[in-house]
C-alpha positions in Angstrom: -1.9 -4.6 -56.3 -3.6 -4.1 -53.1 -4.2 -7.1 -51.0 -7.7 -8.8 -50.9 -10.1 -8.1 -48.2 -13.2 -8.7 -46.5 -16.0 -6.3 -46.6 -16.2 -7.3 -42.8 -12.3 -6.6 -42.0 -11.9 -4.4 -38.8 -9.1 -2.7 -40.2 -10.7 -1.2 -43.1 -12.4 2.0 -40.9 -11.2 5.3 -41.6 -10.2 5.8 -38.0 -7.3 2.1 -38.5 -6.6 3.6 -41.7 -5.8 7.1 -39.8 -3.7 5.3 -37.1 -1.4 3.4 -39.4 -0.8 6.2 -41.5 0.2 8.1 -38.2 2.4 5.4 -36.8 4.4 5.2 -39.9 4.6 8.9 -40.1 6.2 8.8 -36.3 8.6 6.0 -37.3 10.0 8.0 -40.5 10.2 11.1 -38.4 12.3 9.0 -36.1 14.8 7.4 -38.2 15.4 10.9 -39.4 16.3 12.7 -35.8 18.2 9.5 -35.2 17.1 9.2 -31.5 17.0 5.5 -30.4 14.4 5.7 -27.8 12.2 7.1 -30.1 12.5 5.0 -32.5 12.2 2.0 -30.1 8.7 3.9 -28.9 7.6 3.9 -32.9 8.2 0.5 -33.7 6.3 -0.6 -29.9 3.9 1.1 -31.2 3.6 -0.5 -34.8 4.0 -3.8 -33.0 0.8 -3.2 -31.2 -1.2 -2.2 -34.1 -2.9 -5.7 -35.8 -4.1 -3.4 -38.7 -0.2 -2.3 -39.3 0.5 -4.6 -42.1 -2.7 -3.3 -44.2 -1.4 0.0 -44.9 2.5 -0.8 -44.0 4.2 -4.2 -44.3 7.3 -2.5 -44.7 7.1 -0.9 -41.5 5.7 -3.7 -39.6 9.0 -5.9 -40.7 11.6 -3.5 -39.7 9.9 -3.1 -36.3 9.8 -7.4 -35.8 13.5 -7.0 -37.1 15.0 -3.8 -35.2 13.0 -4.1 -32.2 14.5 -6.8 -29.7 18.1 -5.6 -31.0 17.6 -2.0 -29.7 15.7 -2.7 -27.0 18.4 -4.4 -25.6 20.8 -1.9 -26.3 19.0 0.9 -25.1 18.6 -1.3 -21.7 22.2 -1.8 -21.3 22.6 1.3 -21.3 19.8 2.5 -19.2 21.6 0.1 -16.4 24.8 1.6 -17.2 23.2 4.5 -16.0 21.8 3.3 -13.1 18.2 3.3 -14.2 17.3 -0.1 -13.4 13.5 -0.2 -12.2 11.4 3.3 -11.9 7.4 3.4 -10.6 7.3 6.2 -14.1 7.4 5.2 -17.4 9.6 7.7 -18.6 12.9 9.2 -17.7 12.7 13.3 -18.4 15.3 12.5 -21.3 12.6 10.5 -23.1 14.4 7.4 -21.9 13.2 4.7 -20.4 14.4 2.2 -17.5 16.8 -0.8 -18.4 13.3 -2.7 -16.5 10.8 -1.7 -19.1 13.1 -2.3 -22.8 13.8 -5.9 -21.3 9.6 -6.4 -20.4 9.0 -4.8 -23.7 10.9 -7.0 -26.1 9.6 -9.9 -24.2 13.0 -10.6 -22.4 11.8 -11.7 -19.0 14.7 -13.0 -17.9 17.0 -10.3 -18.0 14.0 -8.0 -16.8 13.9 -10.2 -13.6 17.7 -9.6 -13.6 17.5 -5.9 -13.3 14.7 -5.5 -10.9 16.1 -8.0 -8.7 18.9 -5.3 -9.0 17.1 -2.9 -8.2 15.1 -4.0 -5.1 18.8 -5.0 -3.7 19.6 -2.0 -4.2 16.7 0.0 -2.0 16.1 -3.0 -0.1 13.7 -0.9 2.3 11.9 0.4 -0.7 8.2 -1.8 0.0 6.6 -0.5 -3.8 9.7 -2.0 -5.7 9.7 -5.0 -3.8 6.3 -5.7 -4.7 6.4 -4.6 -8.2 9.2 -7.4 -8.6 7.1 -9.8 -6.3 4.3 -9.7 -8.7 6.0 -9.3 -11.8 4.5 -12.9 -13.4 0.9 -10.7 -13.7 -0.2 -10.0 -17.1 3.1 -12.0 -18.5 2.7 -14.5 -21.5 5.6 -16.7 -23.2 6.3 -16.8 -26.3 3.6 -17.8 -28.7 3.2 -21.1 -30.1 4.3 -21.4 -34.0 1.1 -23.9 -34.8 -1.7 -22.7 -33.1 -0.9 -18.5 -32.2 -1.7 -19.3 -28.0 0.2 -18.4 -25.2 0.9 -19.6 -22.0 0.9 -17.7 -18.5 5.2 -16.9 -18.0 6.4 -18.0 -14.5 9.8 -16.8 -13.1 12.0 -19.5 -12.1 11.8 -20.8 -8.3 15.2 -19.2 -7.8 13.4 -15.5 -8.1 11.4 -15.9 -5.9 13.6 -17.4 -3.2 15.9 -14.0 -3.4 12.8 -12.0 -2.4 12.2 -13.9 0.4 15.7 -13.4 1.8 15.4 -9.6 1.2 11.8 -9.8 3.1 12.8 -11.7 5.9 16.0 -9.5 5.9 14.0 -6.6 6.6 11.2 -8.1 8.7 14.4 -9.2 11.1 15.7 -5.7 11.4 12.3 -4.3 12.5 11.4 -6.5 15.1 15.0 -6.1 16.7 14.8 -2.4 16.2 11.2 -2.8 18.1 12.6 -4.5 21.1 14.6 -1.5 22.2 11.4 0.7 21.5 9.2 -1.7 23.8 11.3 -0.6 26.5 9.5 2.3 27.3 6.0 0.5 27.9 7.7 0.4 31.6 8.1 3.9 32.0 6.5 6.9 32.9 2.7 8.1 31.0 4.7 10.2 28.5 7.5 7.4 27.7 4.9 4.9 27.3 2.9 6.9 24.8 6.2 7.7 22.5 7.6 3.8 23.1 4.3 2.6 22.2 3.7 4.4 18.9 7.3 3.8 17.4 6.5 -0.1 18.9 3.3 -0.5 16.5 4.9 1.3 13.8 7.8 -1.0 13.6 5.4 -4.2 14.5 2.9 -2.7 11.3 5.8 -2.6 9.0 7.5 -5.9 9.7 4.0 -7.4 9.4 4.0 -5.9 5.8 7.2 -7.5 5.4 6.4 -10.8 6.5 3.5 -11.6 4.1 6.5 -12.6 1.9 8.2 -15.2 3.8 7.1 -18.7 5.5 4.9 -18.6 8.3 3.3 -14.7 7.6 2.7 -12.1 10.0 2.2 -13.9 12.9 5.3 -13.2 15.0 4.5 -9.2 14.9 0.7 -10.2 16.4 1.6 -12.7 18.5 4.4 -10.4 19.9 1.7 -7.3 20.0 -0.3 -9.1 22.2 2.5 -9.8 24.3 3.2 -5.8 24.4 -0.2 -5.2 25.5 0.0 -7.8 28.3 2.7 -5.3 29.4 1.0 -2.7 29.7 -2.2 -4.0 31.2 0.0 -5.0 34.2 1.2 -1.2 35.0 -0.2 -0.1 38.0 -2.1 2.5 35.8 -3.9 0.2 33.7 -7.0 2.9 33.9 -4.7 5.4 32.2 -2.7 3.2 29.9 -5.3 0.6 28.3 -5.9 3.1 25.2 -2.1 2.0 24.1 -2.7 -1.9 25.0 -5.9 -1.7 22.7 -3.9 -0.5 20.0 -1.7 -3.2 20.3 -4.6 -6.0 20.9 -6.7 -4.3 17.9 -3.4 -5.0 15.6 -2.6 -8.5 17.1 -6.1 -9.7 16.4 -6.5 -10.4 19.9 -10.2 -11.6 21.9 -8.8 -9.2 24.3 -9.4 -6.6 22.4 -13.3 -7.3 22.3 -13.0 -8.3 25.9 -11.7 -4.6 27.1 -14.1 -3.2 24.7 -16.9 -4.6 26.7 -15.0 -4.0 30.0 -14.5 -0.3 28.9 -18.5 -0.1 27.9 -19.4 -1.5 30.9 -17.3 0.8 33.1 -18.6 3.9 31.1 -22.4 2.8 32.0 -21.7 2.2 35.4 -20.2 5.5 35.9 -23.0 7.2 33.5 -25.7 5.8 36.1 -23.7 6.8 39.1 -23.6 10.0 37.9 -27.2 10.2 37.2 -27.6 9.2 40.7 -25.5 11.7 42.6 -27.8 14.0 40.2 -30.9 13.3 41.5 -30.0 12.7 44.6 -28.2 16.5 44.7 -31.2 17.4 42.5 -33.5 16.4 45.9 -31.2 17.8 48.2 -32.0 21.4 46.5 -35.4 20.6 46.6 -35.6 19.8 49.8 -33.8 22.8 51.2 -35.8 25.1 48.9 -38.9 24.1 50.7 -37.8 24.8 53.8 -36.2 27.6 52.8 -39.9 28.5 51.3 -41.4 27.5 54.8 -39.1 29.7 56.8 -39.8 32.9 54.3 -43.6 32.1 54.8 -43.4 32.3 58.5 -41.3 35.5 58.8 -43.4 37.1 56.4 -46.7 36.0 58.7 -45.2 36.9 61.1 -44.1 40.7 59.6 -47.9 40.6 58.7 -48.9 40.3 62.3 -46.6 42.6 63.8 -47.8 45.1 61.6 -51.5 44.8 62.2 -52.4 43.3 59.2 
């Protein structure tokens, strides 16, 4: 007998009914081609359909049964391979990452596991570090047996503190690597213009970095305001101050605003001497020209006379 319903039941549209019936198509079409990541795709899929177990209880048991048994299978041997954590959802061989069967089943543990793994392993690699850094968004435990809710998962303190080691790891290595860059800012207009772009880059990154660990990004500003104190005291400074505003604009410095208005200032002065010299060579023309004008007037009176008119 078919199981009583509600005239009001959500899943009694034509366009559930057509879903279910398609899901439990793709699940028998899996079994028969025997390919386990498919399969594990067919019973996600059943898993997240609420109107499943109208139209195909059957279907919706195997999947609570099968599911957390292959997706753990298929994520051993996903690592085995080597895929551990991947920014696409799929492998070209239809597989997936060992990362994604262990978030799927709900496994959050061993999904911490293998992304931790994974960051270790690509240490420099800032979109996989974040990815693990926020990987408590969206999460839920498991759901409570009298009342259905969930509660928000949180990783375990421990987590978090290996992150931090492989931030400050990396923050570390940047700001030594900028030292040596920073010795240019002494040299010649051309060093100082190569020194100084490698310095910020290094200084921009390690700031990234830092976000992640006790304290923030402070030491990069603080220490790009330090940069640009070294090159405002070249003897060049009119030359040179583009590359110490860079660094003040990053450090977050008052200095930066300060030079801003020095610079301003120094460009009006200079517009209005200009404008002066202009009129004043503007005059000078003038004035000649009427002399000039004078001097034609006379020889031509003069012509005039000679000539008898």
């Amino acid at each position: 007998m078919a199981p009583a319903v509600h005239a009001d039941d959500p899943c009694l549209g034509e366009d559930e009914k057509k879903a279910a019936f398609t899901r439990s198509a793709a699940l028998k079409k899996a079994e028969q081609a025997g390919r386990s990541a498919a399969l594990f795709d067919a019973y996600l899929q059943i898993m997240a359909d609420d109107c499943m177990d109208r139209y195909d209880k059957n279907a919706v048991m195997q999947a609570k049964a099968n599911l957390p048994m292959l997706g753990r299978d298929l994520a051993k041997a996903a690592e085995t391979q080597g895929a551990l954590y991947s920014t696409d959802p799929k492998r070209l061989d239809g597989q997936a990452t060992a990362f994604r069967y262990y978030e799927a089943i709900g496994d959050h543990q061993e999904a911490n596991r293998v992304v931790l793994k994974a960051v270790q392993a690509r240490p420099d690699d800032l979109r996989v570090f974040e990815k693990a850094w926020n990987i408590d968004n969206g999460r839920y435990g498991p759901a409570d047996p009298s009342t259905g809710s969930r509660q928000p998962y949180s990783s375990p303190p421990a987590f978090r503190q290996e992150l931090t080691k492989v931030a400050s790891t990396n923050a570390d290595r940047l700001m030594k690597a900028e030292e040596k860059d920073a010795q240019g800012l002494t040299g010649n207009i051309g060093e100082l213009g190569k020194a100084s772009a490698q310095s910020l880059e290094k200084l921009r990154s390690a700031a990234l970095w830092m976000q992640y660990v006790p304290g923030g990004d402070r030491p990069a500003r603080d220490r790009a305001e330090q940069r640009g104190d070294t090159i405002m005291k070249r003897p060049d400074p009119t030359f040179t101050q583009g590359q110490a505003m860079l660094y003040y604009e990053f450090a977050g410095s008052p200095k930066a605003k300060d030079m801003t208005a020095h610079i301003k200032k120094k460009s009006e002065e200079s517009q209005r001497a200009m404008e002066k010299a202009g009129e004043s060579m503007k005059g000078m023309f003038s004035q000649k020209g009427e002399a000039e004008q004078k001097q034609f007037d006379k020889k031509k009176a003069d012509l005039e006379k000679e000539l008898g008119f």
